[in-house]
C-alpha positions in Angstrom: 40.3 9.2 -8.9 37.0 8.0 -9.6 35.2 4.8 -9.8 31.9 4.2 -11.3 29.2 1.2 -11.0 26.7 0.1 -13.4 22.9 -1.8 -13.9 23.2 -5.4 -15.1 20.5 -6.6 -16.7 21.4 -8.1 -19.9 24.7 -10.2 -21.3 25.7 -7.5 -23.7 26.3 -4.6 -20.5 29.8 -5.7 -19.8 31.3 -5.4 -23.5 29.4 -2.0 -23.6 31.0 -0.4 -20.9 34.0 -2.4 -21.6 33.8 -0.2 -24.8 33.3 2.9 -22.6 36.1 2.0 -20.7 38.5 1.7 -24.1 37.1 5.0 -25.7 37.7 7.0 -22.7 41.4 5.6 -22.4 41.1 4.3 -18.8 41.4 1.0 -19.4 44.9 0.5 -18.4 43.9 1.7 -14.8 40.1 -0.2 -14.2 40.0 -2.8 -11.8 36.6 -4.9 -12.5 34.8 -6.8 -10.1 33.8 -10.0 -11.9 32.3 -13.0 -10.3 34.1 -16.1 -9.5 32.8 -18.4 -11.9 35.2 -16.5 -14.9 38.6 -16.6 -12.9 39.5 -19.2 -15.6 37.9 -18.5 -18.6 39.9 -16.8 -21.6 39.1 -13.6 -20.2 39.4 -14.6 -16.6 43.1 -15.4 -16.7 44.1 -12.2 -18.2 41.8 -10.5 -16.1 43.8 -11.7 -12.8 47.5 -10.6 -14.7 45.9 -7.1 -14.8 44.9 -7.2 -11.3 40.7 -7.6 -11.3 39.3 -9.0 -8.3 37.1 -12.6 -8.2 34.4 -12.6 -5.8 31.7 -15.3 -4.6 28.6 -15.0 -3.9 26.9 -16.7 -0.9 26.4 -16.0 3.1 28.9 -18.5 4.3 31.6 -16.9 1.5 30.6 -13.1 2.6 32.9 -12.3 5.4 36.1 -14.2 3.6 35.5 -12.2 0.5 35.2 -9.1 3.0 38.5 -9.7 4.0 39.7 -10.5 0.7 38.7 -7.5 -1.1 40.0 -5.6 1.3 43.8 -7.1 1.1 43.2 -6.4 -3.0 43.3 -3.1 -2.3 45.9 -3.0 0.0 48.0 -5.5 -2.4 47.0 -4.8 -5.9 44.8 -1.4 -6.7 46.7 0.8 -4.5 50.6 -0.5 -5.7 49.5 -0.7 -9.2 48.6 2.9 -9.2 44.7 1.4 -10.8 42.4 4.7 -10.4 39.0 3.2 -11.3 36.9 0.5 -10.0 33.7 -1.1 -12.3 31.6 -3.5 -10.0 27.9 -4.6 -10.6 25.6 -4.4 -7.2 22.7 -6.7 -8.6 25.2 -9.4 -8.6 24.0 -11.0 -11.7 21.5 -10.6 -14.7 17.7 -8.8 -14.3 16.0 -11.9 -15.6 17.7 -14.3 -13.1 17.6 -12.2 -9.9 14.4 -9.6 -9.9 11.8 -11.7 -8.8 14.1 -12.7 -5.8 15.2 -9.5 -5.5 11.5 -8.5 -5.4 10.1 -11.0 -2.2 13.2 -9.6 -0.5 12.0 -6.1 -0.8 8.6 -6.9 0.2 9.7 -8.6 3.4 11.9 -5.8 4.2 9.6 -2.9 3.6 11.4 -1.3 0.5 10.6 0.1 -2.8 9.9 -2.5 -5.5 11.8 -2.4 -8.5 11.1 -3.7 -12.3 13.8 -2.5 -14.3 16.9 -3.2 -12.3 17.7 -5.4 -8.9 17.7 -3.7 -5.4 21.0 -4.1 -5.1 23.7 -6.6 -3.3 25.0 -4.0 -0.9 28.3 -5.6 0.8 30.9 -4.8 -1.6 29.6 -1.4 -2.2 30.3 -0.6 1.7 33.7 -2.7 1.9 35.2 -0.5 -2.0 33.4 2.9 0.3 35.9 2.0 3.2 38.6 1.0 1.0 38.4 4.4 -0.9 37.9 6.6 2.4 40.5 4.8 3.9 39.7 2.8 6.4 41.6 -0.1 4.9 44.6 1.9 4.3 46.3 5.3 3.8 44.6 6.2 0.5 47.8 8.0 -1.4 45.5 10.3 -3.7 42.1 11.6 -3.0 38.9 10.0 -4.5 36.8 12.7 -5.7 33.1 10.7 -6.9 30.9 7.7 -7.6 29.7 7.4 -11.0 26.6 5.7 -11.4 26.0 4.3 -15.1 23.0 3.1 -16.6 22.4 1.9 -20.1 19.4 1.4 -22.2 18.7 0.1 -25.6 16.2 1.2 -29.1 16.4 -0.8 -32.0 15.0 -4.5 -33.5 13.9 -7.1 -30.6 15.1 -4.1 -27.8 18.5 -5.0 -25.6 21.8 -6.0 -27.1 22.4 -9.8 -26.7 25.8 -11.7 -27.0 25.2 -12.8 -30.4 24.3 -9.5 -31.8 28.4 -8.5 -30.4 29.5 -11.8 -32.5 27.3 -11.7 -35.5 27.7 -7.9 -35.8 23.8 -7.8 -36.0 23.2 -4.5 -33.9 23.3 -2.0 -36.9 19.5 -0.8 -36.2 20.7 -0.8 -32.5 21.5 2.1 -30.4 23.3 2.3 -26.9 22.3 5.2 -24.3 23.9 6.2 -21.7 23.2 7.8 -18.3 26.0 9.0 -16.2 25.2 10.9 -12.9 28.4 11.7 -10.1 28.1 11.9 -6.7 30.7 13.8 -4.7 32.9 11.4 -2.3 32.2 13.4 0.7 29.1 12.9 1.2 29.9 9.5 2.0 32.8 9.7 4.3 31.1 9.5 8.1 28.1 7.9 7.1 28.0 4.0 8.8 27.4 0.5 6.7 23.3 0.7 7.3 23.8 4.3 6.2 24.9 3.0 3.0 23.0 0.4 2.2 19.9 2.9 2.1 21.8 5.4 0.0 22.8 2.4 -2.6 19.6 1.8 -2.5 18.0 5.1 -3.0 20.0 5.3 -6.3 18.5 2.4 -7.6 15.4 3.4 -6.7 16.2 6.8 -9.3 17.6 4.1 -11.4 14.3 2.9 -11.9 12.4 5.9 -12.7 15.5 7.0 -15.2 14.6 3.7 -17.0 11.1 3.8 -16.8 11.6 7.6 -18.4 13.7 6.3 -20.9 10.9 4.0 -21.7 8.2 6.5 -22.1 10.2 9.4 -23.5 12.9 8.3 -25.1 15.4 10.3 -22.8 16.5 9.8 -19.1 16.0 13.1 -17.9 13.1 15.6 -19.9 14.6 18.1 -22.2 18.2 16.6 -22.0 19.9 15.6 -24.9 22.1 13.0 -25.4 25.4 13.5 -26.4 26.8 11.4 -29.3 30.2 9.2 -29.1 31.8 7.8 -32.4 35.1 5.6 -31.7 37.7 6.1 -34.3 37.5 3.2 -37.2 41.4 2.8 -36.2 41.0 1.6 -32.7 37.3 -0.2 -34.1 39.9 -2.1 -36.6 42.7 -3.1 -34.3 40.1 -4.4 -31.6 38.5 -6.8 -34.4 42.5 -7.9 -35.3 42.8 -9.0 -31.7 39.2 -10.5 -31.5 40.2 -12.9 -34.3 43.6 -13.5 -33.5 43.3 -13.9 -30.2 40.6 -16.4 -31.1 43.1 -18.5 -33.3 45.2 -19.1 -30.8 42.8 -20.0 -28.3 41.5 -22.1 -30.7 44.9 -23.7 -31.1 45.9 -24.2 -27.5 42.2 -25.9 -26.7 41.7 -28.4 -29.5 45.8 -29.5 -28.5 44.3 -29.4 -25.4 41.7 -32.1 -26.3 43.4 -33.9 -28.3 46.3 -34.8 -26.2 43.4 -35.8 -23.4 41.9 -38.2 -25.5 45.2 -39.5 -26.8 45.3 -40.4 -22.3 41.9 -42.2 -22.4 42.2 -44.2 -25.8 
């Protein structure tokens, strides 16, 4: 089993590795770690049928979602036989949180970082217990943490939402950086422990990105492998794109029509 976490910085990073998670064939088995905010959205409610986890930011919410994440993988990712986990530590978008993110690193004497957020490090800790089990008896081994980041060339630089919907990302291209970390090395080390070492992989996240920048490659005198997704499973995602859409369509304007038939 592994699990893998990711750099958020941009709206497009979620239907990317979304992508990733469809072209690998693990999609089935993911649990993702989404914010409360899209429990009901169009995607949230399916989201909760496949057994993804909601959780809400905040100090007074922390130790409740602490507990609650913590009985989702007792309930839900362990029974359903799920065998990887995608979760964002920034907790939200590069442009909303990294000046924030910044004055907090200042005041607590750590590295300051551009290109991504110094991570959120409380769910991080509570999946590392889960997995090691100190929630439960784990019934198969988990092996490593996959740490992904993504980066962007092309017209105007990072994917956007509308690119996705308008199809305007032909002069576009996707890179990606995946590095594993072996499980073990995590097992005895306490929650302050972890924190640092979260945050010593963002602080390589930073120079991978600033690399990428400058170079044009993560890592000097690697290359990059490339990934084509067969124009069958490109073609059945757009038939459930619009379709689902119709009927979305369909059950929301009934929707608002039968609420305004209530107030006029």
């Amino acid at each position: 089993k592994q699990w893998y976490q990711r750099r958020v910085a941009i709206t497009a990073g979620v239907p990317v590795m979304m992508a990733l998670s469809a072209y690998f064939d693990n999609a089935r088995t993911t649990t993702w770690i989404s914010d409360k905010m899209f429990k009901w959205t169009p995607f949230g409610v399916p989201a909760q049928w496949h057994g993804d986890f909601f959780s809400q930011e905040g100090r007074d919410s922390r130790s409740l979602m602490e507990e609650s994440l913590k009985t989702h993988f007792s309930t839900t990712y362990f029974e359903r036989g799920h065998k990887w986990l995608v979760f964002f530590p920034e907790g939200g978008f590069l442009k909303n949180r990294g000046e924030s993110a910044r004055r907090y690193a200042e005041r607590e004497g750590h590295p300051l970082l551009y290109n991504c957020c110094l991570p959120r490090p409380t769910a991080f800790i509570n999946v590392i217990k889960a997995f090691r089990g100190d929630v439960r008896e784990v019934p198969e081994e988990v092996s490593h943490i996959m740490d992904v980041t993504l980066a962007f060339t092309g017209p105007s630089g990072d994917l956007c939402l509308s690119d996705l919907l308008f199809g305007s990302y032909s002069q576009k291209k996707v890179f990606v950086n995946v590095r594993h970390y072996d499980m073990n090395d995590l097992r005895t080390k306490g929650d302050e422990e972890l924190k640092l070492w979260l945050y010593d992989r963002y602080v390589e996240k930073e120079d991978l990105i600033t690399n990428f920048k400058n170079t044009g490659h993560f890592v000097k005198g690697k290359e990059f492998t490339q990934l084509h997704h067969p124009r069958g499973q490109l073609l059945g995602s757009l038939a459930f794109f619009y379709i689902a859409g119709f009927f979305l369509f369909m059950f929301y304007s009934n929707t608002l029509k039968r609420a305004c038939g209530l107030f006029w």
